[in-house]
C-alpha positions in Angstrom: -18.7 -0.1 18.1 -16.9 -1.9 20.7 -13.7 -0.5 22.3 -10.3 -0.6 21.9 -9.4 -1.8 25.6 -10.7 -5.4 23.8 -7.8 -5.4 21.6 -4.2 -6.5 22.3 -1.9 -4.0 23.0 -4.1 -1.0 24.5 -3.5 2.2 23.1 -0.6 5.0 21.9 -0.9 8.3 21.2 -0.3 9.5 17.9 0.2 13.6 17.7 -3.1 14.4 18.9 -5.0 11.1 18.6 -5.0 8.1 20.8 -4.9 5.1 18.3 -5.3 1.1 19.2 -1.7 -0.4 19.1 -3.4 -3.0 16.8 -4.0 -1.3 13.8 -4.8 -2.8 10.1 -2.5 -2.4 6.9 -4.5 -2.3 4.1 -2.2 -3.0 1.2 -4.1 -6.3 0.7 -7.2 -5.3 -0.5 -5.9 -4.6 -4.0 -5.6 -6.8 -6.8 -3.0 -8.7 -7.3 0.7 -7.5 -7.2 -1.2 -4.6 -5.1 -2.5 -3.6 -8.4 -6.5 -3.1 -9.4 -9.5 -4.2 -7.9 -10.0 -6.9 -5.4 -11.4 -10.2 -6.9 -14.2 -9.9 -4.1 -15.3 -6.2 -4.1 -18.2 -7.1 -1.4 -15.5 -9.1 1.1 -13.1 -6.0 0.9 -15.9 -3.6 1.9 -16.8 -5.9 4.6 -13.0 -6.3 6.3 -13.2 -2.8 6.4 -15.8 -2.7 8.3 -15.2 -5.1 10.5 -11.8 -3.4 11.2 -14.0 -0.4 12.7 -16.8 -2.4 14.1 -13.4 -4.8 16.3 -12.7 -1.2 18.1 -9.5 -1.1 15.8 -8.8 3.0 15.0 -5.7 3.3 13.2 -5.8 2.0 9.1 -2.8 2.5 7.3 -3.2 2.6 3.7 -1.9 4.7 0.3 -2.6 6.2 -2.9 -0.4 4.0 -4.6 -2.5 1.0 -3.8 -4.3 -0.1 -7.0 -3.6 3.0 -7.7 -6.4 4.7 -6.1 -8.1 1.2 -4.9 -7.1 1.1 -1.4 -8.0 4.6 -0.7 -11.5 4.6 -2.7 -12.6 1.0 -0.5 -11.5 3.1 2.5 -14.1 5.5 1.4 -16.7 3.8 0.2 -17.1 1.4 3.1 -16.5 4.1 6.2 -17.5 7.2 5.1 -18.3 9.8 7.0 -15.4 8.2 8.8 -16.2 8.1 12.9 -14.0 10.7 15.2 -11.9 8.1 16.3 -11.1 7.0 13.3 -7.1 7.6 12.3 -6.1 6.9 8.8 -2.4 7.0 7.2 -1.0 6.9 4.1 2.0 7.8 2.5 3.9 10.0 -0.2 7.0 10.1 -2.2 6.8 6.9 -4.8 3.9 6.3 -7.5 3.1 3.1 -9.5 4.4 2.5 -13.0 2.6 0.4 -16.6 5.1 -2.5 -15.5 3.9 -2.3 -12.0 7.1 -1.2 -10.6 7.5 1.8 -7.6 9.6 4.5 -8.4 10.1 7.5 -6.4 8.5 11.1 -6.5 9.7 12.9 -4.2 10.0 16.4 -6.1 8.3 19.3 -4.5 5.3 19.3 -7.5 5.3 15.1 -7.3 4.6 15.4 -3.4 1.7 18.1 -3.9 0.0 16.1 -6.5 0.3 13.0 -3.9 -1.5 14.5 -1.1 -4.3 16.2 -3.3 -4.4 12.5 -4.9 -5.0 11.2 -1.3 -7.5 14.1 -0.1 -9.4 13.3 -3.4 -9.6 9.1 -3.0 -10.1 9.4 1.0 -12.5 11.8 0.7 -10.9 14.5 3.3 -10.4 18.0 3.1 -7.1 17.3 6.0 -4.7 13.8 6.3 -4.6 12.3 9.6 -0.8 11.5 9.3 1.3 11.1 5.9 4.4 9.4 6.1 7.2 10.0 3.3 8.3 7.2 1.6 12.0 6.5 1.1 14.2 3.5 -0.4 13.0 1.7 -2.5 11.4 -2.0 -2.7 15.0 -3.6 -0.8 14.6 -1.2 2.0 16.0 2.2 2.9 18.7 3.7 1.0 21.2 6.4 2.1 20.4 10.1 0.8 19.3 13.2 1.8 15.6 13.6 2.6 15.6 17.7 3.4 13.6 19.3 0.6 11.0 16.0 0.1 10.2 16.5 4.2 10.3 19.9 4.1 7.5 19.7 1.5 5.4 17.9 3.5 6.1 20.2 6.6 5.0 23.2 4.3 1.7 21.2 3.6 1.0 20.5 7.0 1.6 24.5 7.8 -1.1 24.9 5.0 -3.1 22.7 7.0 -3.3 20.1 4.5 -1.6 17.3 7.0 -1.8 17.1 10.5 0.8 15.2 11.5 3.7 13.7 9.7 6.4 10.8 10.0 8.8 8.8 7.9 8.9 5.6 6.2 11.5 2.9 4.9 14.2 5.4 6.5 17.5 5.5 8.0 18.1 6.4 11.1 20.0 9.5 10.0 16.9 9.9 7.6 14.8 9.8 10.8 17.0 12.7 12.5 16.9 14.6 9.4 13.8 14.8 9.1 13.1 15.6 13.3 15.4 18.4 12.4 12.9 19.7 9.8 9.5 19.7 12.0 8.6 16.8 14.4 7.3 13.4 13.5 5.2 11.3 14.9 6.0 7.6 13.7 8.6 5.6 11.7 7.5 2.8 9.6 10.4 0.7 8.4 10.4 -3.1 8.0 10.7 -5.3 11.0 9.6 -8.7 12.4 11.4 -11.1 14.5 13.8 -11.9 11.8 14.6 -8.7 10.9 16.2 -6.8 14.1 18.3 -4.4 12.2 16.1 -1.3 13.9 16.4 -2.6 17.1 18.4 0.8 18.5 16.1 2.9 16.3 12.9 1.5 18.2 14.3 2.2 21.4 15.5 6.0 21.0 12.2 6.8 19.5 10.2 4.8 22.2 12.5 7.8 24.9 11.3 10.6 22.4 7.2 9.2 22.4 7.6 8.3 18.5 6.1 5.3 17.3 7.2 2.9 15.3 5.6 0.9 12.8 6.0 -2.0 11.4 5.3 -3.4 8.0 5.8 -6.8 7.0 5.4 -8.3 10.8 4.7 -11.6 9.6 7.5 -11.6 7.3 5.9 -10.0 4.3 5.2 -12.2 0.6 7.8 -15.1 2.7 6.0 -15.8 5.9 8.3 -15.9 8.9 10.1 -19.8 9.1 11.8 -20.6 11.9 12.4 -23.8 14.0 12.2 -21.6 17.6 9.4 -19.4 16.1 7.5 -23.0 15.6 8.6 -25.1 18.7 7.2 -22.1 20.8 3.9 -21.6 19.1 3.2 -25.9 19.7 4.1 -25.2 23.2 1.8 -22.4 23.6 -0.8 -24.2 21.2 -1.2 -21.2 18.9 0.5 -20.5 15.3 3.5 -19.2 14.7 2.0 -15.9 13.1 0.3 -15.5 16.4 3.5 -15.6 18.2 5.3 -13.5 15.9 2.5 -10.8 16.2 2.0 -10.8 20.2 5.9 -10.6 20.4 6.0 -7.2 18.8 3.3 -6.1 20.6 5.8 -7.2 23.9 8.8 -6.1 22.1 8.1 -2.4 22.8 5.2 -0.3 24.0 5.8 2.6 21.4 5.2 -0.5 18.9 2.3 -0.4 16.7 0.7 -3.4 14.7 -0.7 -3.4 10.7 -0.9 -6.7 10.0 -3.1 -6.9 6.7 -5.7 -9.5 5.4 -8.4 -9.8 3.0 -10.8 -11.8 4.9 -12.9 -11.1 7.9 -11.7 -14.5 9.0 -8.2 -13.5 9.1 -8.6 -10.4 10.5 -10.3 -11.7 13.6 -7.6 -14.7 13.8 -4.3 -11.8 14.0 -6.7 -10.3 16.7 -7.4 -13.0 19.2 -3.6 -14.1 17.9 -1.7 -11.1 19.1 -3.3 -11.1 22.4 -1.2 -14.3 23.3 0.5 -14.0 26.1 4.7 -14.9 26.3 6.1 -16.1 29.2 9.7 -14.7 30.3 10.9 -17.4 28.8 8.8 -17.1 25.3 10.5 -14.3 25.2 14.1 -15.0 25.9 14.3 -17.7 23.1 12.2 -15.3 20.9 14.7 -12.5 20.9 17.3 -14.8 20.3 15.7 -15.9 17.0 17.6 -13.3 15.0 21.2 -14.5 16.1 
């Protein structure tokens, strides 16, 4: 296995574990709609590997995928999963017959979603489960106290060992840190969506990491005149750009861009380790108005 000094971004530390800063989302390796098996069963084994065999060490992934799918690939292709190997998933929303994503965040719902998880992965502990909030347009106010507080009793069982937050405020974020600590938030966020710009800076002073999903812009890829008139002038794609900017947005930043093909995965690779000039950068952050 190589290392992770290859990949763009070096390392952060997550609770315990130091994790590459590129990471892989795994989302895609469902069936359509993020729902059944992949078309190519043998391709989705071989991603995974290929994830692990790049030096990449953090895999972010959940039960709701498939259902079931995303966790049981995990399994299948890496286990006994290697030391190094960090792998998150989530709790607090299920999937529905129409396909939909509706929450379950009751005290029972959230037990039966990390024995669900332990079962699929294949673990008898969770590297890091993050509870899910919102819904499908993004974070919605509410109180989060007894869902978290859950999870923290979970992780005092020794079911979890570390825990975070996802698609949250940022008074959802402080609730939480009031309940037991965190180590990451993953909320949505790409160069055309800055709205947690002041979240990701108070977390990068407290050593949380932040997460984004949807760094390429999510089911719409990322369009922007700027976005493209840089990438020609660097000779590289726009994806690429949009990838190595959040890697120099912030160091407490951490990357899970998602693919199906080996391909891919070794293009957002060699993509994010583009390097952005000062002034890359200046007409970058100015993308968002």
């Amino acid at each position: 296995m190589s290392t992770t000094t290859a990949l763009p971004g070096g390392t952060w530390t997550l609770g315990d574990h130091t994790v590459s800063r590129f990471g892989y989302g795994a989302m895609q390796l469902a069936g359509p709609w993020v729902i059944g098996p992949p078309k190519d069963h043998d391709a989705a084994i071989a991603v995974l590997r290929d994830v692990v065999a790049s030096g990449i060490t953090h895999i972010d992934t959940a039960e709701t995928y498939g259902p079931r799918v995303v966790n049981e690939l995990i399994r299948e292709a890496l286990h006994p999963f290697p030391p190094e190997l960090f792998i998150a998933t989530k709790a607090g929303g299920r999937r529905d017959a129409e396909g939909g994503w509706p929450r379950a965040r009751k005290p029972d719902e959230l037990r039966a979603q990390i024995d669900d998880n332990l079962e699929t992965l294949g673990v008898d502990v969770l590297d890091l489960v993050h509870l899910r909030l919102g819904d499908t347009n993004g974070p919605v106010p509410e109180p989060v106290g007894e869902a978290f507080a859950t999870l923290a009793a979970l992780q005092e069982q020794g079911l979890i060992r570390h825990l975070g937050v996802s698609n949250a405020t940022a008074d959802q974020v402080a609730e939480a840190r009031a309940i037991a600590p965190i180590v990451s938030v993953q909320n949505g966020y790409n160069l055309a969506n800055r709205s947690d710009d002041g979240l990701i800076d108070d977390l990068a002073d407290a050593g949380i990491a932040y997460i984004p999903f949807f760094p390429l812009g999510g089911f719409t890829p990322l369009q922007s005149g700027v976005l493209s008139a840089v990438a020609e002038r660097l000779d590289a794609t726009p994806m690429s750009v949009a990838l190595a900017w959040l890697l120099h947005r912030s160091p407490n930043i951490l990357l899970i861009p998602g693919t199906k093909s080996v391909a891919h995965l070794r293009e957002n690779i060699a993509g994010a380790a583009l390097t952005l000039s000062s002034d890359d950068l200046r007409e970058l952050d100015h993308l968002a108005g």
